[in-house]
N, C-alpha and C positions, 0 to 999 in steps of 0.2 A: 537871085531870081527864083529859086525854089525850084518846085514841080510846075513843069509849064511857065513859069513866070508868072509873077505879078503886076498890076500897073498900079500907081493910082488912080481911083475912081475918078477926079475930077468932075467936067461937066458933061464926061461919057455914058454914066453910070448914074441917073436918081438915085437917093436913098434916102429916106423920108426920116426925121426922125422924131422918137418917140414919145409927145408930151403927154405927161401922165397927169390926169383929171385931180384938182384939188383934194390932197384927202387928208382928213384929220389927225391929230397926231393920235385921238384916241378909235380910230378905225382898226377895225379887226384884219390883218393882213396871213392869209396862209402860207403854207413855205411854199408851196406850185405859184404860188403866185407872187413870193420874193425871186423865187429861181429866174423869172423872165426879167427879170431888172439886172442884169448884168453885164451890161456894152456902156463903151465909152460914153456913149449921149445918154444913159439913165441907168444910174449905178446905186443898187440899193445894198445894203447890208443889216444883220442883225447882231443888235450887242445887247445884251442882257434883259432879252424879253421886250426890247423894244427895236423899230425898222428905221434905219436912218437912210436920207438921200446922201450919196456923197459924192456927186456924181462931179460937182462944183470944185471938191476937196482933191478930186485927183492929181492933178498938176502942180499939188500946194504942197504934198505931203512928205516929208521928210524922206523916208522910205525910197518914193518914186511911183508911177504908177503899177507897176508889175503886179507887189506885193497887196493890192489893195482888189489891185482884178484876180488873184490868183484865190481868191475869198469874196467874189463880189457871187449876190443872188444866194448867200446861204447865212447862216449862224455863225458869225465869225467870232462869240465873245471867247471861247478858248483861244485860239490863237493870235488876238490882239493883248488879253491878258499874261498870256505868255511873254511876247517880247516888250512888253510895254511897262513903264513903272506907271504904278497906279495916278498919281499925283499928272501927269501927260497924257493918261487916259481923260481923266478928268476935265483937265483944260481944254483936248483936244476935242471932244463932244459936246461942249457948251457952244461949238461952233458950227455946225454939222445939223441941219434941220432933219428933225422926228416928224416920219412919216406915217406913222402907226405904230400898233403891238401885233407881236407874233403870236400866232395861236397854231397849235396842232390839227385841229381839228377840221379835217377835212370837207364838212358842211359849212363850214363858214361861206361868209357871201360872198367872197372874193376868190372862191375855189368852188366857182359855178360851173365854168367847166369841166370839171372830176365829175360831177353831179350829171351833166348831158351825158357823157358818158358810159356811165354806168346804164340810163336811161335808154340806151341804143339798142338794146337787148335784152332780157333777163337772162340768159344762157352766161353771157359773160359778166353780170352785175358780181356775179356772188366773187369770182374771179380778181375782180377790179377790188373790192370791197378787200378779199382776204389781203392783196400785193399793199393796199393803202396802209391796212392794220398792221400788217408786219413793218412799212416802213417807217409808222406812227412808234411803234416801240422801237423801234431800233434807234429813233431820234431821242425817246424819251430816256432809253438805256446811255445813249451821251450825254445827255444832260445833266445825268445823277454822276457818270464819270465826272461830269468838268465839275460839279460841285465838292467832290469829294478832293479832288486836286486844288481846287480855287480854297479848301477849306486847309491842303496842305501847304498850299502859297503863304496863304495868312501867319499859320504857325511858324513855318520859317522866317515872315517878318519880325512875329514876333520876338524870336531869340536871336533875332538879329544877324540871321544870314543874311542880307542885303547892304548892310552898312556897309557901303564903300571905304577902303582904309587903303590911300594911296601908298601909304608906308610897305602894306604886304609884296607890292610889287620891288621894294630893295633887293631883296635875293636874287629875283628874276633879272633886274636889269645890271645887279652885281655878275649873274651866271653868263650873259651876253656880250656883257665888256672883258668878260674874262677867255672866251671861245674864241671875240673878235684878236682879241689882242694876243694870244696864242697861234691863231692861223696867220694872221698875216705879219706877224715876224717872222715864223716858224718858215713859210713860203720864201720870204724874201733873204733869211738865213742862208734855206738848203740852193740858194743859187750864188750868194755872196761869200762863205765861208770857206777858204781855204782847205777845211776839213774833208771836201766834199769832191773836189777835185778831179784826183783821183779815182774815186770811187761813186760811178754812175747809178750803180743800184742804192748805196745808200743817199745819196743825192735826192733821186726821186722817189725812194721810199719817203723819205722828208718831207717833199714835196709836198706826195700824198697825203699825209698823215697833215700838213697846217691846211692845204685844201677843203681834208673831212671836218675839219677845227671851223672855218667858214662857214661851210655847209651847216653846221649846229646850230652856228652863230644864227642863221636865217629863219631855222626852225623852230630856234628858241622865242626871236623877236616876231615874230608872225603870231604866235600866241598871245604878246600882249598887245599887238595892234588887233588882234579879233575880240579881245575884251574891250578894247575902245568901242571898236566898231556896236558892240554891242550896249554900250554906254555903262559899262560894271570898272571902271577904272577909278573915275571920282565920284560918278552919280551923279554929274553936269552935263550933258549934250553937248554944251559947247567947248568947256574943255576938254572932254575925252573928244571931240572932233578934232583938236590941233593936236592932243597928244598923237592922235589916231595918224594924221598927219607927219610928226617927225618919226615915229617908228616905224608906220608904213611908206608912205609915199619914199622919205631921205634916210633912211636906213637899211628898207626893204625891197625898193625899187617897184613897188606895188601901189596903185591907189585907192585908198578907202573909201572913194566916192564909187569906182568903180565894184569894188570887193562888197561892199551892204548893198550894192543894188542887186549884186547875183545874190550875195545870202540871205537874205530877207527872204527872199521869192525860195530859196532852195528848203529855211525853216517854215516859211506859211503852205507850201505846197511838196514834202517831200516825198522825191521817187514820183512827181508826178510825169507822165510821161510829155503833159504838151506845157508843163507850166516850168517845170523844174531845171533849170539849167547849167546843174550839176552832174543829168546824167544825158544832155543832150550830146554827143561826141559823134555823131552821125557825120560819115560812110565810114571814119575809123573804128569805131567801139558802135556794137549794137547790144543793148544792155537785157533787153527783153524781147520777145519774139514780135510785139505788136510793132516795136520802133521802125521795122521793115516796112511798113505800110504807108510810109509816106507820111508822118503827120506834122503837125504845123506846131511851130513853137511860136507859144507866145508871147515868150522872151524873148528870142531873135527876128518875131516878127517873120520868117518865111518857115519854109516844109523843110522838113530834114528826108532829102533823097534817099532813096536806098538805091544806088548810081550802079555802074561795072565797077567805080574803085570799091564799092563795099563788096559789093558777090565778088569781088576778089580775093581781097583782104580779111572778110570779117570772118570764115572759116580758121584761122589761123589766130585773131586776135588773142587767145591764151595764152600766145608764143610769144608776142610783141608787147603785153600789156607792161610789161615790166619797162623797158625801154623806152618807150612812153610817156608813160607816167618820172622817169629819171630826167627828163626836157622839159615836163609839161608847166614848170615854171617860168620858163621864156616865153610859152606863149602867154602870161599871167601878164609879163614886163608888156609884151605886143595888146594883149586886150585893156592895159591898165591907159597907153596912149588912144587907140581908137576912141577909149569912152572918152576921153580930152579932148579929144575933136568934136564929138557929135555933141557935148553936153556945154560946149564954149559960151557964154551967156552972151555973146555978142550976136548970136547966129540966129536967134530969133528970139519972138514971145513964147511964153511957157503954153504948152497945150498938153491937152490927155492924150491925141495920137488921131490917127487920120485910117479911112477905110481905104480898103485897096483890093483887087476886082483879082480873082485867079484864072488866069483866059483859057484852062484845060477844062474844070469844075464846072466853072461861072458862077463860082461861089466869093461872098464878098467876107474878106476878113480883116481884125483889125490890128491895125499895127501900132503898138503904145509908142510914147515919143520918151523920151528920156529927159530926168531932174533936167532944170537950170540950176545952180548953186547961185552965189553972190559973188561979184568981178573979183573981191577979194579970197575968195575962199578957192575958187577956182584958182585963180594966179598962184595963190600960195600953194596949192597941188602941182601944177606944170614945176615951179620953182622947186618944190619937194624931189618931182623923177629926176629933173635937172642937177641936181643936189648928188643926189645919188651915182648917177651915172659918168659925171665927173670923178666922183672920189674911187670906183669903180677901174675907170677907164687910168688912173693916177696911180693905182695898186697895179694893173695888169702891164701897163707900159713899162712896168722897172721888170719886166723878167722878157727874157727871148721866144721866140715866137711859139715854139715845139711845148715848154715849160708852163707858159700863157695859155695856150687850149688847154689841154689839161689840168690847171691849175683852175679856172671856169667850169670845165665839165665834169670835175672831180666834186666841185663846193657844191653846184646845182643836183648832181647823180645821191648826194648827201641830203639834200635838202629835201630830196623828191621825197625821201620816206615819209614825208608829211601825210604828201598825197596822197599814198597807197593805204595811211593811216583811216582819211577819211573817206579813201572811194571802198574802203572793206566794210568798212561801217555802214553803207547800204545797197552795195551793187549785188549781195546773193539774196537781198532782200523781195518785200513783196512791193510790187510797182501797181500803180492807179491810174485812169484816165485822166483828170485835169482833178484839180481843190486837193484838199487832206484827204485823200482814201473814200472821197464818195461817192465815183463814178467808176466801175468797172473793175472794182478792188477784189483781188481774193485776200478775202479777212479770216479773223482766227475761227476755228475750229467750235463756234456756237451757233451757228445757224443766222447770223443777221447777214443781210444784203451790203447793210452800207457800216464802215466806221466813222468815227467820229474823230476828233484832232489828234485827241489825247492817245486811243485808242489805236488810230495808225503813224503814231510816232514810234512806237514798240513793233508795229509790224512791219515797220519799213526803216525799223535800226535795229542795229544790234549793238553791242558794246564788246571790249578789249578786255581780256580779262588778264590780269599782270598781277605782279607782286609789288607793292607797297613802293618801292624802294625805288619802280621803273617812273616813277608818274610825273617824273622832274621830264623823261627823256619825250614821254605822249603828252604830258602840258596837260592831264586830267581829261582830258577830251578822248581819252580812249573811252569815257563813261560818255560817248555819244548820246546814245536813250534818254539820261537825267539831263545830259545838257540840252537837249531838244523839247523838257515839258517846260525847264527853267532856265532857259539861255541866261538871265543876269545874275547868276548865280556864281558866284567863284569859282574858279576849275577846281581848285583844292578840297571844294567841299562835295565835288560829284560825288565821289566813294563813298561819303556819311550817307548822301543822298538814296544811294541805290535802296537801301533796306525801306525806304521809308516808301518811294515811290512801288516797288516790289509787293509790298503790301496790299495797294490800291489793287493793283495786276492783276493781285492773285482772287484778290475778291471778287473780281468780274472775268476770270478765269481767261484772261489774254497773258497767253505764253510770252515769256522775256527769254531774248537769246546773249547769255554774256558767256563766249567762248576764249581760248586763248588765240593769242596775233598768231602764230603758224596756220592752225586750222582753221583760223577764220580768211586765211590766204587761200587756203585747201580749197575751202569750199568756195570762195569767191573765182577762182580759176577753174573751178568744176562748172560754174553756172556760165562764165565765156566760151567753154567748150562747147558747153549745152546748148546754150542758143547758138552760136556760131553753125554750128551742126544741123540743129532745125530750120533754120531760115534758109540754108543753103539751100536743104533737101525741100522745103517748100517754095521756093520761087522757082525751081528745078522742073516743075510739075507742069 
């Protein structure tokens, strides 16, 4: 229900919607005037200098619709060229009707209202005029970033960092089957073995030790189900979608339907506060001081409360985070079923999402609906957790009941360090209102108002700074930062990556933070205190 509750609108509630006047593909469109095209009934975007409608494409789009509104009404060609192989960009916009070209300049005809405005006064024209020119540059200063990235993309195709080479992944799934097969012999030893008998501490030192063996086991195989997920395993969509399949759904007990619809949205919009649903964890974890206010996710579709269980709790979360986060993969198994539910192709026709009225505001917002996949693709995900939880439930039933909790909360307490891998990677980071860092950002230390994709992917990550040697144990994705400008990128090649991308940084003088894993725990637990502390003392007031 949110704050106050939400209804649907039905036939309570008009809500007229927005049809926009024939306009040519070669019409001059300004960005105040892509910015109001973004709700479900009129979704525009910008890709390479040109405005497309895609209001049609939301319901259709691999992705889902999240990741498409969480970029709708601005310049989205950085972060579709990010997750996207070019060849899918390609196909995909041959389908998609061109509405116009973008232009900056704020006299255009379609940014007549900026123009009344200024006109309201001369006292404030000059006012209006300077806020326009500085946000004219700041646009134009991303542009020249994304060219210069889109110019380091290219070179990596060319030396052929992109080629998929399914062979690379033998080691990995050699290292998996050998974690797997170590813990749970090692578990089902230390309760069958004679040797042990006798001797309870070494028993369940045993124990422990094929439990943490499990635990790897999960840690290791979630990394190659998130290069599926990301399509870098064959360079096929369709088959990195079944590989994606048996390693996540029947090995990991995770759904990859479910997992790309939160990460899409987590890589096109990170750290944003109403889009990102990475760091929505409201009334448990309050990540930044705005999150107090009530606001609306527009991934889960309602408000995230700031209740009595947070002004309880949230002063304290520094103390808890770790424990936490040691579970927080149960609720992954719990979130990976609900999506199974809502997303069942039998439950209806596919839609972009419906409005819905907040009876405290009286403000109407909109709630996106979620993918349908194909009857088959679905089934064979339910049959995947099914899969899973079977062979699961067939490993924990041979051990007694005391040995069984613990042999579960041992693997999972193991696993978690994933977690804490990637909530350090941006929770002491800098957080934004909704999109990449263009509403409400505090950006780096040069004086523009707004970032650009590129630009607040470094200010809203940071990276794991380790020894060569560790990178088997963080799967490469401790180089968070490189993996967020080039997500299809091999984990293995982020390290090469950093110098190259660093470069770019330094040229437009946006600070990179790559610290090591202790202090980047330091200061991530220094920033839970922090805010915990502020929001207490200000809702106190």
């Amino acid at each position: 229900m949110g704050k106050g509750g939400c209804i649907n609108t039905g036939t309570n509630v008009h809500i007229s919607k927005v049809h926009a006047k024939t306009i040519l593909p070669g019409r001059e469109i300004s960005m105040d005037h892509l910015a109001k095209k973004k709700s479900i009934d009129e979704c525009w975007i910008a890709y390479e200098g040109g405005v497309y409608d895609v209001t049609h494409w939301l319901s259709k789009h691999p992705g889902g619709v999240r990741a498409i509104m969480s970029a709708a009404g601005s310049d989205a060609s950085s972060v579709m060229k990010s997750l996207h192989a070019p060849q899918t960009l390609e196909n995909m916009m041959k389908r998609i009707r061109k509405v116009g070209t973008l232009v900056l300049d704020h006299e255009s005809e379609l940014s007549k209202e900026a123009c009344d405005e200024r006109s309201d006064n001369s006292k404030s024209s000059d006012a209006v005029d300077a806020k326009r020119r500085k946000k004219t540059d700041a646009i134009r200063r991303s542009q020249a970033i994304h060219k210069d990235f889109e110019a380091l993309g290219q070179k990596l195709f060319d030396f052929g960092w992109y080629e998929n080479k399914p062979s690379d992944y033998a080691m990995n799934i050699l290292r998996c089957a050998l974690f797997l097969y170590i813990g749970v012999n090692t578990v089902l030893w230390s309760q069958s073995s004679s040797l042990f008998r006798d001797n309870a501490f070494l028993r369940y030192s045993t124990l422990m030790f094929g439990s943490v063996s499990c635990g790897i086991f999960f840690q290791n195989i979630a990394f190659m189900g998130h290069d599926a997920g990301h399509g870098s395993v064959t360079g096929k969509v369709q088959y990195d979608n079944f590989f994606g399949l048996f390693v996540g759904n029947a090995f990991a007990g995770i759904d990859m339907g479910w997992w790309k619809s939160s990460h899409y949205v987590h890589h096109s919009a990170t750290n944003s506060l109403h889009d990102d649903p990475d760091i929505q964890h409201m009334p448990l974890l309050c990540l930044d001081e705005r999150m107090s206010e009530g606001r609306w996710s527009t991934y889960h579709g309602r408000y995230m409360p700031f209740d009595a269980i947070a002004r309880a709790v949230i002063p304290y979360q520094h103390w808890y985070f770790y424990p936490v986060l040691a579970v927080s993969r149960v609720n992954l198994y719990l979130q990976s079923v609900i999506y199974l539910a809502k997303t069942c192709p039998l439950s209806g026709p596919r839609k972009a999402g419906e409005k819905i009225l907040d009876k405290v505001t009286g403000k109407i917002k909109e709630k996106y609906a979620w993918p349908k996949p194909t009857l088959m693709f679905w089934s064979l995900s339910v049959l995947g957790l099914l899969f899973f939880w079977i062979m699961m439930y067939s490993f924990l039933s041979q051990l007694e009941l005391i040995p069984g909790i613990i042999c579960f909360s041992v693997m999972h307490f193991a696993a978690g360090i994933l977690h804490v891998q990637i909530m350090v990677s941006h929770l002491a980071m800098h957080y934004c209102a909704d999109g990449h860092g263009t509403t409400d950002a505090i950006t780096a230390p040069n004086g523009n108002d707004e970032a650009g994709y590129y630009e607040w992917q470094a200010l809203s990550t940071m990276d794991v700074d380790c020894p060569k040697w560790m990178d088997w144990f963080h799967g490469g994705l401790q180089f968070q930062l490189e993996h967020h400008l080039f997500p299809r990128v091999p984990r293995w090649r982020l390290r090469e990556l950093c110098a190259l991308t660093d470069e770019i940084f330094a040229k437009y003088e946006i600070p990179v933070l790559r610290i090591p894993f202790v202090e980047a725990n330091i200061m991530m637990l220094n920033q839970l205190a922090d805010v915990g502390a502020k929001v207490v003392k200000e809702k106190a007031k």
